[in-house]
PANU-989783 format. One record per residue: residue number from 1; chain; x, y, z of N, C-alpha, C in turn. Coordinates in steps of 0.02 Angstrom, whole numbers. Example, Ala and Ser with C-alpha at 12.3 -4.5 7.8 and 13.67 -1.06 7.14 Angstrom:
{atom 1; 'A'; {660; -284; 390}; {615; -225; 390}; {660; -165; 390}},
{atom 2; 'A'; {642; -112; 354}; {684; -53; 357}; {645; 2; 394}},
% end
This chain:
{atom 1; 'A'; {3403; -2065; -3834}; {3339; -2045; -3863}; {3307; -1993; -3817}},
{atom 2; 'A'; {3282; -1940; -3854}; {3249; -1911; -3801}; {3171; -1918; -3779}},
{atom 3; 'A'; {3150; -1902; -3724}; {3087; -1931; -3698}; {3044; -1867; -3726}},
{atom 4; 'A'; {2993; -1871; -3749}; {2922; -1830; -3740}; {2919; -1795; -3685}},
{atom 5; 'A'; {2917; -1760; -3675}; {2879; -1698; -3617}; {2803; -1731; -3622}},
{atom 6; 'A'; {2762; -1744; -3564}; {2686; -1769; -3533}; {2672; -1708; -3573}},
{atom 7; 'A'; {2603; -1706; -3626}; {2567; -1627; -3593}; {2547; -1607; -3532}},
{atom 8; 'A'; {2521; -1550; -3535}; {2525; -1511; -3490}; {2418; -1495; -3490}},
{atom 9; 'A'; {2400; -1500; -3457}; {2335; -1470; -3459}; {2304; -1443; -3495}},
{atom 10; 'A'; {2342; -1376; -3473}; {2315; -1322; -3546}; {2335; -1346; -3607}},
{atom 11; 'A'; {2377; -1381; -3628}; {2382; -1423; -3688}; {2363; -1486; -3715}},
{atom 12; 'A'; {2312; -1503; -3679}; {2267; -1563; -3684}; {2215; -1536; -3750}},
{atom 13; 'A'; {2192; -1604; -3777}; {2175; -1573; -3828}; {2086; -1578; -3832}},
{atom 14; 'A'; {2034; -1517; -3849}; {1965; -1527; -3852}; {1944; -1564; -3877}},
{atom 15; 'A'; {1868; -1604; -3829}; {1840; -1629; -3855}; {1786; -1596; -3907}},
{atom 16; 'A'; {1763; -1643; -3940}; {1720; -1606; -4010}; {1662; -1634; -3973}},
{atom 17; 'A'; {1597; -1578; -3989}; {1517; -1591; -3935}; {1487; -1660; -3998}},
{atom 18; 'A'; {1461; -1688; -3974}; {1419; -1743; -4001}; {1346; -1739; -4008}},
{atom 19; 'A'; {1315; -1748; -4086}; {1248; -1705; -4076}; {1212; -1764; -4070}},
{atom 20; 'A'; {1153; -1758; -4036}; {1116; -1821; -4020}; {1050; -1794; -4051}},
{atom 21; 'A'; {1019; -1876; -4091}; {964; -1838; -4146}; {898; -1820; -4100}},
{atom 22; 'A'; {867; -1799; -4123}; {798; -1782; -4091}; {733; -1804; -4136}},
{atom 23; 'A'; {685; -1863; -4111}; {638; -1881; -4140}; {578; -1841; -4132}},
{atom 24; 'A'; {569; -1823; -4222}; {501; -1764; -4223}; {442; -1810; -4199}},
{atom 25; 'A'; {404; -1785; -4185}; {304; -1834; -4180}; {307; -1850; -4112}},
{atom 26; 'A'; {362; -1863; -4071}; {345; -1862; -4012}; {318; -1815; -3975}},
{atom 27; 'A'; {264; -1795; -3918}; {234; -1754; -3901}; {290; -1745; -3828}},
{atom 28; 'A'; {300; -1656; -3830}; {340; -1637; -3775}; {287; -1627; -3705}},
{atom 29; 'A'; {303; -1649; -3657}; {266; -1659; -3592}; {250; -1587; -3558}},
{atom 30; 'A'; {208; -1554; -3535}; {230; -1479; -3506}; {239; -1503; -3429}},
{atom 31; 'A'; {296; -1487; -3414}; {295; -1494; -3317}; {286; -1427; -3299}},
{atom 32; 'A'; {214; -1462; -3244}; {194; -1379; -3208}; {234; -1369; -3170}},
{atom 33; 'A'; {256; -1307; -3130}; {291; -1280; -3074}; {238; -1258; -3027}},
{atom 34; 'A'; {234; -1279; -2982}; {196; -1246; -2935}; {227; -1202; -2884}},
{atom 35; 'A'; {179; -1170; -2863}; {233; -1090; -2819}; {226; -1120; -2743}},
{atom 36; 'A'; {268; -1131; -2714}; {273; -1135; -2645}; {284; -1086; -2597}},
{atom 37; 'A'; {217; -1075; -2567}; {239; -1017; -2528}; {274; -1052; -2448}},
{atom 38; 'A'; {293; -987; -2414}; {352; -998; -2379}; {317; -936; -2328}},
{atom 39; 'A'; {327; -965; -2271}; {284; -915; -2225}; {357; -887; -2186}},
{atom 40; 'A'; {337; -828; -2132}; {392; -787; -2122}; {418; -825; -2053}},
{atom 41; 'A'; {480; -837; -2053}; {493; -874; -2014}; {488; -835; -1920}},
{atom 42; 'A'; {456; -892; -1867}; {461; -854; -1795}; {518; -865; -1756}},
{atom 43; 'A'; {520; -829; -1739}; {585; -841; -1683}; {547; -857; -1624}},
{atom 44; 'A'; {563; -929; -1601}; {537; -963; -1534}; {622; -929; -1486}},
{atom 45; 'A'; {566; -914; -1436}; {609; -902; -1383}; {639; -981; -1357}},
{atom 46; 'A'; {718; -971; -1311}; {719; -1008; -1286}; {700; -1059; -1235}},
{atom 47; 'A'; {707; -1114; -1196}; {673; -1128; -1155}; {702; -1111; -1085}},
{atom 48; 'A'; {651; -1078; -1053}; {669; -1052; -978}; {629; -963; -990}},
{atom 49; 'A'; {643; -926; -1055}; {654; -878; -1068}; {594; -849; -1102}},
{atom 50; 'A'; {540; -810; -1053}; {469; -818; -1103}; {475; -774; -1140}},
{atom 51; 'A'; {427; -762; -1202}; {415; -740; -1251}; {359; -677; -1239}},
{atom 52; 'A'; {360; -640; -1307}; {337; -580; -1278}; {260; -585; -1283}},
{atom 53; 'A'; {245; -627; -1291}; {168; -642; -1291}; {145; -666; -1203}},
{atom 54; 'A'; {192; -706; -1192}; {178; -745; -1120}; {186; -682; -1075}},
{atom 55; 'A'; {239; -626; -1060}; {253; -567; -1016}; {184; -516; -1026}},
{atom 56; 'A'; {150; -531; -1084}; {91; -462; -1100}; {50; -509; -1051}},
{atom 57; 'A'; {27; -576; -1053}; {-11; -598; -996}; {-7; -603; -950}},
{atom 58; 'A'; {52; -592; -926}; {63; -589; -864}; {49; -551; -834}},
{atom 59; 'A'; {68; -488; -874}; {56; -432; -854}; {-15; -405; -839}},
{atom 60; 'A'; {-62; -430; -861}; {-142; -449; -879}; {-173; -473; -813}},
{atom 61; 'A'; {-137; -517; -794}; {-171; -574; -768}; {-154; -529; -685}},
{atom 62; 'A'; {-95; -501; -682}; {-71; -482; -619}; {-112; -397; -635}},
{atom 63; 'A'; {-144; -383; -670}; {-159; -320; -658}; {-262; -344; -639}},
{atom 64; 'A'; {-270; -355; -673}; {-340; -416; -645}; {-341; -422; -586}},
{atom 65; 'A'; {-278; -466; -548}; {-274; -469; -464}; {-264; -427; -421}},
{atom 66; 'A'; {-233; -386; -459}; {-246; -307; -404}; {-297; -294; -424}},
{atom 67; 'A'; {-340; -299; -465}; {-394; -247; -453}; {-450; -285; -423}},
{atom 68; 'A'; {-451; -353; -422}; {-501; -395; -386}; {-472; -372; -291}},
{atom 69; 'A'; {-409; -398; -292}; {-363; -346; -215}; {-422; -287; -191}},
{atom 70; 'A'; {-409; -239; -253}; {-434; -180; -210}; {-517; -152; -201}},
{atom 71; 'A'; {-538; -211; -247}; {-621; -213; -222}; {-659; -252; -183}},
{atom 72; 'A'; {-580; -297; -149}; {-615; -361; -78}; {-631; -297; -16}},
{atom 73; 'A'; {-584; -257; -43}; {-570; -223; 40}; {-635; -190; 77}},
{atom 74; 'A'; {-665; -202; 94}; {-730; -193; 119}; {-719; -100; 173}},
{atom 75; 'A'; {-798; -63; 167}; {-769; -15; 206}; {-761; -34; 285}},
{atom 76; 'A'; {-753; -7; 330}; {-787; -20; 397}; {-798; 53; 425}},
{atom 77; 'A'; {-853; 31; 484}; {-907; 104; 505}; {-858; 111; 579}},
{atom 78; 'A'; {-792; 95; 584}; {-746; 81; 669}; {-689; 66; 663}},
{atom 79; 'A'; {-650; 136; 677}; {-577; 130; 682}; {-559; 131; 780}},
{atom 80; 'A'; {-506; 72; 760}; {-493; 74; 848}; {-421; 101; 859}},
{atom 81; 'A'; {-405; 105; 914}; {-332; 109; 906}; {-325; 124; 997}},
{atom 82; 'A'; {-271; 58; 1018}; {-267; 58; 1094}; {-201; 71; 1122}},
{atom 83; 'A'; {-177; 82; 1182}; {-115; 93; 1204}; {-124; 60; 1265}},
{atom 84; 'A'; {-51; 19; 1292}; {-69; -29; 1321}; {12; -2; 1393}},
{atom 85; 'A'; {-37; 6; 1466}; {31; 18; 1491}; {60; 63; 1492}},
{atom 86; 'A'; {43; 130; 1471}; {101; 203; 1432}; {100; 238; 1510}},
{atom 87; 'A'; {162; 245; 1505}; {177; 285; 1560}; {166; 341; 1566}},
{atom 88; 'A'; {121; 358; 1573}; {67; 430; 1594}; {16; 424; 1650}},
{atom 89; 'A'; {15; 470; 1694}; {-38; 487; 1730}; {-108; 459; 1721}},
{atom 90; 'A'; {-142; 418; 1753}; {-189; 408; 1721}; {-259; 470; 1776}},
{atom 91; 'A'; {-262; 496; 1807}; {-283; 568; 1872}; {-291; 602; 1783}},
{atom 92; 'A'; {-218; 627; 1781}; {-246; 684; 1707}; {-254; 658; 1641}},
{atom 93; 'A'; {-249; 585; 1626}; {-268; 550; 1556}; {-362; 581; 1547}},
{atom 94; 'A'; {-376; 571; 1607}; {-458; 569; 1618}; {-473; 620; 1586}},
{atom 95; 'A'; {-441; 692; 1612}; {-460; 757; 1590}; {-432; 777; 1521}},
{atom 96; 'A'; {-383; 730; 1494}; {-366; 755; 1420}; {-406; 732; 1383}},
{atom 97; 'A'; {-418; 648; 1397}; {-478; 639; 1366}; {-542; 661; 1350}},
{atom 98; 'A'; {-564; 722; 1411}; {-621; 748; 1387}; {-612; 784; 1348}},
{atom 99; 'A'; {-544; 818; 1359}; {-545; 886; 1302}; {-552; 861; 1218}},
{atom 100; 'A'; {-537; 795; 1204}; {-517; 751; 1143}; {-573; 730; 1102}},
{atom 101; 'A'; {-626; 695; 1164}; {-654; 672; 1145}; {-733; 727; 1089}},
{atom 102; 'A'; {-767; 701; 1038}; {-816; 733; 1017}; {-759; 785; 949}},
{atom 103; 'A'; {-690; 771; 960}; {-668; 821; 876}; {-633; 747; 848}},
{atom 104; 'A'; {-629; 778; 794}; {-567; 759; 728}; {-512; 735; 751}},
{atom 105; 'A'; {-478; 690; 717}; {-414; 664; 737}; {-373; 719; 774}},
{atom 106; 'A'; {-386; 770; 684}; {-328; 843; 674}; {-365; 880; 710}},
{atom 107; 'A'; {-410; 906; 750}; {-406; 941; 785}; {-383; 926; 873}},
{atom 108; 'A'; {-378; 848; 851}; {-381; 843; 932}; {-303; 834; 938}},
{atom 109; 'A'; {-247; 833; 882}; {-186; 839; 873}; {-171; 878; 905}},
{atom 110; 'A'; {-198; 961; 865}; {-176; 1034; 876}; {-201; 1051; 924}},
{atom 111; 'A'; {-253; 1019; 986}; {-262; 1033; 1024}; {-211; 1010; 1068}},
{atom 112; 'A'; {-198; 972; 1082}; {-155; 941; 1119}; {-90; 963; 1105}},
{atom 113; 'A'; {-70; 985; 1038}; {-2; 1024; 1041}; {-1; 1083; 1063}},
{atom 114; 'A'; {-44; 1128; 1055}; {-84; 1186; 1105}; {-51; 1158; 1186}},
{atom 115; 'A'; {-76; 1117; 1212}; {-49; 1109; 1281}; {30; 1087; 1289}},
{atom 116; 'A'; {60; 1053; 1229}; {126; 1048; 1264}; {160; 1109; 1253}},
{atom 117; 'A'; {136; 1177; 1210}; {175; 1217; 1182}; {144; 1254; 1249}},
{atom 118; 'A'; {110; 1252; 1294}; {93; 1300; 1355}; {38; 1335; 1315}},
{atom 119; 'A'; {20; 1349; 1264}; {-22; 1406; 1212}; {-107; 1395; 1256}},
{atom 120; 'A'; {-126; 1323; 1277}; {-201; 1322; 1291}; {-198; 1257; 1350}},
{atom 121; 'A'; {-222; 1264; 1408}; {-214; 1233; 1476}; {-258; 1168; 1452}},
{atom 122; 'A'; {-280; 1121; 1506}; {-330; 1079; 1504}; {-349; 1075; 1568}},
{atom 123; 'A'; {-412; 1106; 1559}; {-479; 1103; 1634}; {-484; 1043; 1672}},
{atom 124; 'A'; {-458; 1053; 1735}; {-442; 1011; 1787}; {-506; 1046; 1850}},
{atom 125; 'A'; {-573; 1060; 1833}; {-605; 1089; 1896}; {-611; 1037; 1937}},
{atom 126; 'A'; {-602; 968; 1946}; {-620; 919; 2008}; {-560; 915; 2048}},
{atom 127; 'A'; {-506; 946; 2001}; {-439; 947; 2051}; {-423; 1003; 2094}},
{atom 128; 'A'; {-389; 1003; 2142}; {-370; 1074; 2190}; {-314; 1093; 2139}},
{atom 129; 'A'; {-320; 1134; 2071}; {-276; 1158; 2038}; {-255; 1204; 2045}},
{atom 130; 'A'; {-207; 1239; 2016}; {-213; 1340; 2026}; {-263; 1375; 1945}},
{atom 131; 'A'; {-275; 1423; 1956}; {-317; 1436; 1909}; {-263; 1461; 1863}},
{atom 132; 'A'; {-294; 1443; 1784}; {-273; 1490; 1735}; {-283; 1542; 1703}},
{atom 133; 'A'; {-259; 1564; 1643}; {-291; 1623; 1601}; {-346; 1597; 1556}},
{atom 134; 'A'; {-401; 1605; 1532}; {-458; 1596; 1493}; {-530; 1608; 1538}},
{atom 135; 'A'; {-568; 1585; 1481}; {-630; 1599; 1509}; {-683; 1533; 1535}},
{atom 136; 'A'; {-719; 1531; 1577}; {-716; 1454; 1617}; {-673; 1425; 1648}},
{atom 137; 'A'; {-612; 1444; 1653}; {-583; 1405; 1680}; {-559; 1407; 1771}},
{atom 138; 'A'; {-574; 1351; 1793}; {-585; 1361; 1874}; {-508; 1343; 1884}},
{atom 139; 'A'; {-508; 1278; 1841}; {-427; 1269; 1866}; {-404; 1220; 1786}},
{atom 140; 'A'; {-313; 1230; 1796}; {-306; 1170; 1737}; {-241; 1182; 1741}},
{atom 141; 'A'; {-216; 1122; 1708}; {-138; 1128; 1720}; {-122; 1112; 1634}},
{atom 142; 'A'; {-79; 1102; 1639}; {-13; 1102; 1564}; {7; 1030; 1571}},
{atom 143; 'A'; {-8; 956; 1547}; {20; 899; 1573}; {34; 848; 1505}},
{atom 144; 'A'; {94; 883; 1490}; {159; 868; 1434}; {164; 814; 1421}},
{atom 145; 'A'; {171; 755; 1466}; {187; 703; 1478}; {126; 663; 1447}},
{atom 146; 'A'; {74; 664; 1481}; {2; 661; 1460}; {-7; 655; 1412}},
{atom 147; 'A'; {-3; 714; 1359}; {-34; 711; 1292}; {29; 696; 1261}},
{atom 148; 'A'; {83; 706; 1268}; {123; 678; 1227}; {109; 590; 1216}},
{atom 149; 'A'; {102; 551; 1249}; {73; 496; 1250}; {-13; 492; 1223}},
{atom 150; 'A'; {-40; 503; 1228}; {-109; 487; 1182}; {-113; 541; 1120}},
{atom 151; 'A'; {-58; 578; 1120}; {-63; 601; 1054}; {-40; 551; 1010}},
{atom 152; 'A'; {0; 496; 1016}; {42; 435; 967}; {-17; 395; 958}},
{atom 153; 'A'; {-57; 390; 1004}; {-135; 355; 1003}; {-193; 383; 967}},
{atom 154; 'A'; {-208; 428; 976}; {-241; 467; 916}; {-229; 470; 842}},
{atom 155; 'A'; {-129; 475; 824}; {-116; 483; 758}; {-129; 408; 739}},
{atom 156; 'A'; {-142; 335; 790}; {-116; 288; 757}; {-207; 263; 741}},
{atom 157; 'A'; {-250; 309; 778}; {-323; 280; 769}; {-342; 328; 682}},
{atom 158; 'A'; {-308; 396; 694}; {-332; 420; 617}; {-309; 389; 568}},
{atom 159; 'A'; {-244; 363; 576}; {-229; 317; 511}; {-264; 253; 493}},
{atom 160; 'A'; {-290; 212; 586}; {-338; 159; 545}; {-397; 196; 525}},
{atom 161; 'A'; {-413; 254; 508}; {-478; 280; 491}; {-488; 299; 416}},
{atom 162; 'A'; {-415; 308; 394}; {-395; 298; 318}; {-393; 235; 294}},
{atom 163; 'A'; {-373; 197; 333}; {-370; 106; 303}; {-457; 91; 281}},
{atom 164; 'A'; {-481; 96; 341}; {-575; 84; 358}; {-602; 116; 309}},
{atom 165; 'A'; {-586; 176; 279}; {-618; 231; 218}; {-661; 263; 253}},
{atom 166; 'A'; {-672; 279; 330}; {-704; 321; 361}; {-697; 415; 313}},
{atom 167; 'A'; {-734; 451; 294}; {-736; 503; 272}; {-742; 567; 321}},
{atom 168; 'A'; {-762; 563; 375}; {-789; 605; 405}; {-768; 589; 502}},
{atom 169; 'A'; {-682; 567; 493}; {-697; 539; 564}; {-694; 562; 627}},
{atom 170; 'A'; {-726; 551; 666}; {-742; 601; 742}; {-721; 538; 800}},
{atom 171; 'A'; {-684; 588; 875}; {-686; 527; 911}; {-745; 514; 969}},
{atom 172; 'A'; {-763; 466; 963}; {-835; 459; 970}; {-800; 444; 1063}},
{atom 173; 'A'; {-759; 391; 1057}; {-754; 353; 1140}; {-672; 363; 1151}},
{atom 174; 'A'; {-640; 401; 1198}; {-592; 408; 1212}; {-592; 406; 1298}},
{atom 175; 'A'; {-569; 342; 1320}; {-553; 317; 1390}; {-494; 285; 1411}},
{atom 176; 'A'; {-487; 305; 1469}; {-409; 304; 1506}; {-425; 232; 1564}},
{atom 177; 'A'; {-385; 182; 1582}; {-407; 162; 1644}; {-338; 142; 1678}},
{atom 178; 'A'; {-343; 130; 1728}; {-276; 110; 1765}; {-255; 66; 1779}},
{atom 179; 'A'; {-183; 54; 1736}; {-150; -15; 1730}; {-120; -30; 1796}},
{atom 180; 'A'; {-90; -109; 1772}; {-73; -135; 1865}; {1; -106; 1833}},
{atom 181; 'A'; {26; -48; 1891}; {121; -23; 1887}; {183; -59; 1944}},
{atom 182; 'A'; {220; -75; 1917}; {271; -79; 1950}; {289; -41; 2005}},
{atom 183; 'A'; {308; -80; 2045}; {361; -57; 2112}; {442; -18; 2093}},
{atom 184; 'A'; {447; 52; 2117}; {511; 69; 2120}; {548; 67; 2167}},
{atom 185; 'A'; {602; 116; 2185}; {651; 106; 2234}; {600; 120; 2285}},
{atom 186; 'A'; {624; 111; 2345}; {578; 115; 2422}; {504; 117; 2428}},
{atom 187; 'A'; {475; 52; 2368}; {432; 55; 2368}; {371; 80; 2374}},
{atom 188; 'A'; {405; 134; 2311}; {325; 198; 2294}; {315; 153; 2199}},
{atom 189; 'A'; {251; 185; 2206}; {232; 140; 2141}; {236; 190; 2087}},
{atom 190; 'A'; {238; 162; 2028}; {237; 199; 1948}; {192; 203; 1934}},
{atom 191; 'A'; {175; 266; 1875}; {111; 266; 1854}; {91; 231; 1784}},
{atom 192; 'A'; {48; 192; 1776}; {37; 144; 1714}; {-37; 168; 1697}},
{atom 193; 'A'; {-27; 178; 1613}; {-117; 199; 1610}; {-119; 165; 1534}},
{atom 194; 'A'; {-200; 138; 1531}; {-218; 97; 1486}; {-259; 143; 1420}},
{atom 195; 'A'; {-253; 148; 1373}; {-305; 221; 1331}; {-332; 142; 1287}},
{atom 196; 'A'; {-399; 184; 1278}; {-432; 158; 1208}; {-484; 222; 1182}},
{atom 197; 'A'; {-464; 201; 1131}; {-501; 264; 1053}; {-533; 232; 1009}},
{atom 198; 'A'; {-587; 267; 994}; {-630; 251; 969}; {-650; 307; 893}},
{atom 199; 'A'; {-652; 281; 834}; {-663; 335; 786}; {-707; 332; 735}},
{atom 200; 'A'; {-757; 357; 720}; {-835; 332; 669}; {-819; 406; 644}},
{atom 201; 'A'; {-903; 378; 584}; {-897; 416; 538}; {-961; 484; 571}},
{atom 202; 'A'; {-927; 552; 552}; {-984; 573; 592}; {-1060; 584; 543}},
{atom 203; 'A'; {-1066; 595; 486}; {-1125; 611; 442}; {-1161; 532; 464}},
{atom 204; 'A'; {-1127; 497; 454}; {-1180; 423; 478}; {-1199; 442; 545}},
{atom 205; 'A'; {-1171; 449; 606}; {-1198; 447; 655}; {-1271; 508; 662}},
{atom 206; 'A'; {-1244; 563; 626}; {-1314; 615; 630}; {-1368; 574; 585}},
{atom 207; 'A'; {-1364; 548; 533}; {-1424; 511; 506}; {-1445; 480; 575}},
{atom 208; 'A'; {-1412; 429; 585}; {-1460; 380; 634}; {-1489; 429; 701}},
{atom 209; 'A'; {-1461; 471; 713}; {-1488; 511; 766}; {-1561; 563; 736}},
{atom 210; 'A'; {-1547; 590; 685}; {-1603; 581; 654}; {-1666; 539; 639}},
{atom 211; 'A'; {-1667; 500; 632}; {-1692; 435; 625}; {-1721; 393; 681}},
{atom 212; 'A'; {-1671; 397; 742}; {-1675; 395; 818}; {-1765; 459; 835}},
{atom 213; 'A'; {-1760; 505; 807}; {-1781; 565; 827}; {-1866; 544; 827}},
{atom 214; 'A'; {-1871; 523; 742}; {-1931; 516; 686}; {-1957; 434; 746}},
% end
């Protein structure tokens, strides 16, 4: 006998749709839909990793502190600036200092480079000097050594005179005194010299001298 072949899927046979009645007089229900809104989604930063809102405050908050920073800084009416020990003469510290004292940082620079370049002496009349070329002058020597050392003292008093906000600064007190020096070979001694500088504002000082006057 032979067997039937199974169908096959595609040869299965359709179903027929089934109509289901519908009762009139019943009242149909209306279902509302309501609209859901949907907001735009944020991207949260991770954690550790701030967000660009937190970096704008920061940035805020640290610009705030500098500027509170730079209105603590109070002016001051006294720039100092000392040298302690410098191995220079302190016989001709005395006499550079006068030449120094009463100018400008910068002029008392270029004065003093004036003497190491030989271009302008410094007046030594209490010393048995030899005389030079200029006018006044009884005696004065060229002492290199000297100003090369309180010239590093001068540049370091004009810079505290920029810190201080001095406008106008003059050196009011420029003094030399003599440090305790060491012993060398066959016991001759070294020369050790002590500087202090002094630097104000000069338009303040003519008020009060003014003022002094009245």
């Amino acid at each position: 006998m032979e067997q039937a072949n199974p169908p096959h899927l595609w040869q299965s046979k359709m179903v027929a749709p089934i109509s289901v009645p519908v009762e009139s007089g019943k009242e149909i229900k209306k279902i509302e839909i309501k609209k859901v809104e949907t907001k735009p989604e944020t991207k949260t930063a991770p954690e550790g990793v701030p967000s660009e809102e937190g970096k704008e405050k920061k940035v805020e908050k640290d610009t705030k502190k500098v500027e509170k920073k730079a209105k603590e800084v109070p002016k001051k009416e006294l720039a100092v600036a000392n040298g302690y020990s410098l191995r220079i003469s302190p016989k001709q510290s005395v006499y550079v200092c006068k030449v120094i004292r009463g100018k400008s940082p910068e002029a008392a620079i270029e004065r003093l480079q004036a003497v190491i370049d030989e271009r302008r002496p410094v007046p030594m009349a209490g010393l048995e000097v030899g005389h030079k070329k200029g006018k006044g002058l009884a005696g004065g020597k060229f002492p290199k050594n000297a100003c090369q050392g309180i010239m590093e003292i001068v540049k370091q008093a004009s810079a505290n005179a920029v810190v201080a906000g001095i406008e106008n600064p003059v050196i009011t007190i420029a003094k030399s005194d003599r440090a305790s020096a060491p012993y060398r070979r066959a016991g001759r001694k070294a020369k050790r010299t002590h500087m202090h500088i002094e630097v104000r504002d000069k338009t303040k000082l003519l008020k009060k001298k003014k003022e002094n006057r009245r």
